[in-house]
N, C-alpha and C positions, 0 to 999 in steps of 0.2 A: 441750669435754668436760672435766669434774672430773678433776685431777689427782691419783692415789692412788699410792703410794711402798710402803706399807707396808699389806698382810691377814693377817689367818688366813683358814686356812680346815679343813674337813673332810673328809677323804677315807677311802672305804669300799670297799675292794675285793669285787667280792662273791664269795661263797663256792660253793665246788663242790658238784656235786648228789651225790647217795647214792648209791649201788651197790642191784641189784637182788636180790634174793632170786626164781628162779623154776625151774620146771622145765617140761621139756618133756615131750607127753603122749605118747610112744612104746610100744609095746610092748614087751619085752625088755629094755627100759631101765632101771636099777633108779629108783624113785621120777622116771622120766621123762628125769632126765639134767640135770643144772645148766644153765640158758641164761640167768642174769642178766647184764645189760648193766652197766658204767659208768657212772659219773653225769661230767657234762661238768663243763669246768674251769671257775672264774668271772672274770668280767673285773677284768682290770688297770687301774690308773688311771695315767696318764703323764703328766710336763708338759712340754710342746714350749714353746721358746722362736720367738717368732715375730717377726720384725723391723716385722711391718705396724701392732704393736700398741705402744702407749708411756705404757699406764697402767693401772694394777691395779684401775680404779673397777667393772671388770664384775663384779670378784670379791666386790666391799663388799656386793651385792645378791644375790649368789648363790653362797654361802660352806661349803653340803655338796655333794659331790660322793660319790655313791654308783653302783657298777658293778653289774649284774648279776649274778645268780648261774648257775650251769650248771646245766644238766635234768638232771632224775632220770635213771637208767637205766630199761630195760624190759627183758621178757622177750624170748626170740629172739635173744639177746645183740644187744641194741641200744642204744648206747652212747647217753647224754645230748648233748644238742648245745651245745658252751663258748658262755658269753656272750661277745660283743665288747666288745674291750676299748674303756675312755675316754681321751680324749686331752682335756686342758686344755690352751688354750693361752694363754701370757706374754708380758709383752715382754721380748726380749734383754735379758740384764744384769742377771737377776733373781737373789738369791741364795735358796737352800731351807733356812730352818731346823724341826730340831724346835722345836715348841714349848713341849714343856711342859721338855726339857732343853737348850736352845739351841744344840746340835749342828748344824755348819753341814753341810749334807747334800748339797749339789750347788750351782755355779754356773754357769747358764748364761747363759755371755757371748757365744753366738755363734747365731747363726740359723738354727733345728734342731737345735740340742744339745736332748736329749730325758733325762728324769731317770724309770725307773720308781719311784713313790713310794710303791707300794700294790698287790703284786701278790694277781690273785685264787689262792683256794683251788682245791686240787687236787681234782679228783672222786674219789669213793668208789670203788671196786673191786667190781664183782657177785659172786655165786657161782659165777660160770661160772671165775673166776681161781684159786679155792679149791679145785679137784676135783684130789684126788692117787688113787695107787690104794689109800691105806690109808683113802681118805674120798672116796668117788664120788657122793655126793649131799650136799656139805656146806649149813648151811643159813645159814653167814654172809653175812655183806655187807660194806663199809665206808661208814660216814656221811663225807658233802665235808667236808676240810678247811673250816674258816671265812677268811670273810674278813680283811685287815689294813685296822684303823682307827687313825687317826693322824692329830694337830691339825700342820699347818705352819704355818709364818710366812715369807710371803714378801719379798723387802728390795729394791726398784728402785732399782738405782744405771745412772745413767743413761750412753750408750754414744757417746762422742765422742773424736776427735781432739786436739778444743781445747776448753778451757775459760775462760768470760769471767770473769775476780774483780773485785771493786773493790768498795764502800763506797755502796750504794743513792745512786741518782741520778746517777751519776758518767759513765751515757751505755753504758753496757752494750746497752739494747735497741737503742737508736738505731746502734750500730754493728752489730749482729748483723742490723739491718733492711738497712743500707747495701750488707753484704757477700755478701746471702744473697737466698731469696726469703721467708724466713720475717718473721712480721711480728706482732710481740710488741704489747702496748700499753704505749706512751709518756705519760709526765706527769709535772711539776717535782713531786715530792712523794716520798718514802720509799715502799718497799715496792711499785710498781707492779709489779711481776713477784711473782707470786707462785708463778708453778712454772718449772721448766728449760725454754729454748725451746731449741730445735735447729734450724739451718740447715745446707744444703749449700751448702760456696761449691767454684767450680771455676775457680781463681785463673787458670787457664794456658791453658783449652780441653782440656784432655787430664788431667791430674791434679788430684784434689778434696779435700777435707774436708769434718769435721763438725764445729762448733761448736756449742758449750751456752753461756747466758747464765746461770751459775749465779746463782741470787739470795736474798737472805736474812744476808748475810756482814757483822757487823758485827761492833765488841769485845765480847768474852765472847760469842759465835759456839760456841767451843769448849766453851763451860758451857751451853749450852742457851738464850745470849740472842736474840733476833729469833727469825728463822726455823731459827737456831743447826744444833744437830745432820742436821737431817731434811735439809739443802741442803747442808752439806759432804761427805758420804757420795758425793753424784751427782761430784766432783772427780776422785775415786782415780782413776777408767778412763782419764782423759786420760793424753795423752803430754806434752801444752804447757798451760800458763796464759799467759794475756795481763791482766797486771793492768793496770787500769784505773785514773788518776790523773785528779782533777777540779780543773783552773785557776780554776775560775770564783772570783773575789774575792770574791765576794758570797754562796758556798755554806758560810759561816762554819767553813769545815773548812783543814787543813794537809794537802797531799798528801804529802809527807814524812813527816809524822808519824801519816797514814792507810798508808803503806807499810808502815811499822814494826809498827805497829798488826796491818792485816791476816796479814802474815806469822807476826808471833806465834801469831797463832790458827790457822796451819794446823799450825806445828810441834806446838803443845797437844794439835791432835786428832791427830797420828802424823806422827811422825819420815819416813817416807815422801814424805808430804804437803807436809813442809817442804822437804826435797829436789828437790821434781818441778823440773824446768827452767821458768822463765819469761822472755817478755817481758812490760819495763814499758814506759807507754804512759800519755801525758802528752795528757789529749781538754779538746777546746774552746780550743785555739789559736789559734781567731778571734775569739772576744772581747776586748773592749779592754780596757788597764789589765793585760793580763797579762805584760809582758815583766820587768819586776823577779821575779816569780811565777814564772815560768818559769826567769830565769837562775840564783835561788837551790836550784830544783829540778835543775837540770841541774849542777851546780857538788855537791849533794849526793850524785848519783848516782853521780858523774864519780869522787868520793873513794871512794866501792864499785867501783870498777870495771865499774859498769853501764853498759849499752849506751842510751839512753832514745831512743824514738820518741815522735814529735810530731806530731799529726792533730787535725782538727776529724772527729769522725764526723756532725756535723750537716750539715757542707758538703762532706764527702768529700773534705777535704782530706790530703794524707797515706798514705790508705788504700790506694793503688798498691804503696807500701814495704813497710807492714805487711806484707802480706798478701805480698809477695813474700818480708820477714822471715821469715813464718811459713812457710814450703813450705820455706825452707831449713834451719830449724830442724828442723821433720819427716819430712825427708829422710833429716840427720844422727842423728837420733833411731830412726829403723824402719830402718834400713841396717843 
């Protein structure tokens, strides 16, 4: 399925029906006796956040969303019947803005948080509501409120535990396939991921997590470079990042100076961001030729005060620690 982040859309709440102008044909009655009905209310538009759903592509195709309006009244004071309301539904995590003033309107981060976005119009009042005794045959009515129309824009940020970072290629899927049942597509080249994959791992038998492979994360990341803005947004909701450092000698890159690198860009895009807790995480420790590699990275780390883990996620080497790292980490974290 096409991965979509970001729609507008249109939403139309429909409008109340009219109030009835009638009377009834009695005898004795003056002019019969007022018995206009109500006009019924019009439907509501709503957006349910829905955990089963984890892409906004339905919405790229089908982008007005318009409710009904409510029935007329009738004579016999017989009130209109409300239209039923519309329920749109999102994936968790989805932020509501206006869009034509960017007003951030609701976030729903949880599974069933419901935002109404667009209620409908009130029905009209008949003549039968109008009858005083200084006017016993009035011959108003009220017209339904109209409906609310209103452009959103909706913002997927994606809803995980953990987040994978690192520097395209650096083994991001390949661990997320290792740990998880999820199974992203792998190959030696830039940019294979091109949306957030998510896995459940359940490190213990009894206690889980979510991980997201975020992807897209390179320098000038924070200015709109690669896949830049649209893929660091999916980060905030984590509690942990697990950055990702690539040994391989031959990946013509410096993991020390991809650390640096990377971390710059998250403080760029929000000081929050830069702050989040991480581990770092030294992959492809089974290849040859890397112990100079590795001891100059460990030695760099070691003067930060950093903790460094060391796994092959190709050959699952390692990966027992990690992952035990991380549940202690997220432990101490949501405690």
């Amino acid at each position: 399925m096409k991965f979509i982040d970001e729609v507008k859309i249109l939403v139309v709440s429909g409008a109340g029906g009219r109030g009835c102008v009638s009377f009834r044909r009695e005898k004795y009655v003056p002019k019969g006796g007022p018995d206009g009905g109500d006009g019924g209310d019009g439907g509501n538009i709503t957006l349910v956040a829905d955990s089963a759903k984890n892409t906004l592509v339905d919405l790229i195709y089908h982008s007005t969303f318009r409710a009904r309006r409510g029935q007329h009244g009738k004579g016999k004071k017989q009130h209109g019947r409300s239209a039923p309301d519309m329920h749109i539904h999102i994936p968790a995590g989805c932020e509501i803005y206006d869009a034509e003033t960017g007003e951030l309107l609701a976030d729903l981060n949880h599974h069933g948080t419901t935002y109404l976005a667009a209620p409908g119009g009130r029905g009209g009042r008949g003549n039968a509501r109008f009858m005083t005794n200084a006017d016993k045959a009035p011959q108003n009515a009220e017209p339904g409120e109209p409906g609310r129309e209103i452009w959103l824009r909706l913002v997927l940020k994606t809803l995980a535990d953990v987040g994978l970072i690192g520097f395209p290629s650096t083994g991001k899927s390949t661990l997320i396939s290792a740990i998880s049942a999820a199974r992203p597509k792998i190959a030696a080249y830039p940019f294979t991921t091109l949306t957030p994959n998510l896995g459940a791992v359940n490190a213990d038998g009894e206690h889980g997590f979510v991980v997201a492979d975020i992807p897209g994360i390179i320098e000038g990341a924070s200015g709109g470079a690669g896949l830049g803005l649209r893929f660091l947004r999916h980060i905030e909701r984590t509690h942990l990042l697990v950055h990702l450092l690539d040994l391989d000698p031959h990946s013509g890159r410096d993991p020390d100076q991809d650390f640096v690198i990377l971390n710059s860009e998250l403080e760029a895009y929000s000081e929050e961001l830069g702050r989040k807790p991480q581990l770092v995480v030294a992959n492809k420790i089974d290849l040859p030729d890397i112990n100079e590699r590795l001891a100059d990275l460990r030695d760099k780390m070691a003067a930060r005060r950093i903790k460094l883990l060391e796994i092959s996620a190709k050959n699952c080497l390692g990966i027992d620690m990690l992952l035990s790292e991380i549940e202690q980490r997220l432990n101490g974290l949501t405690q």
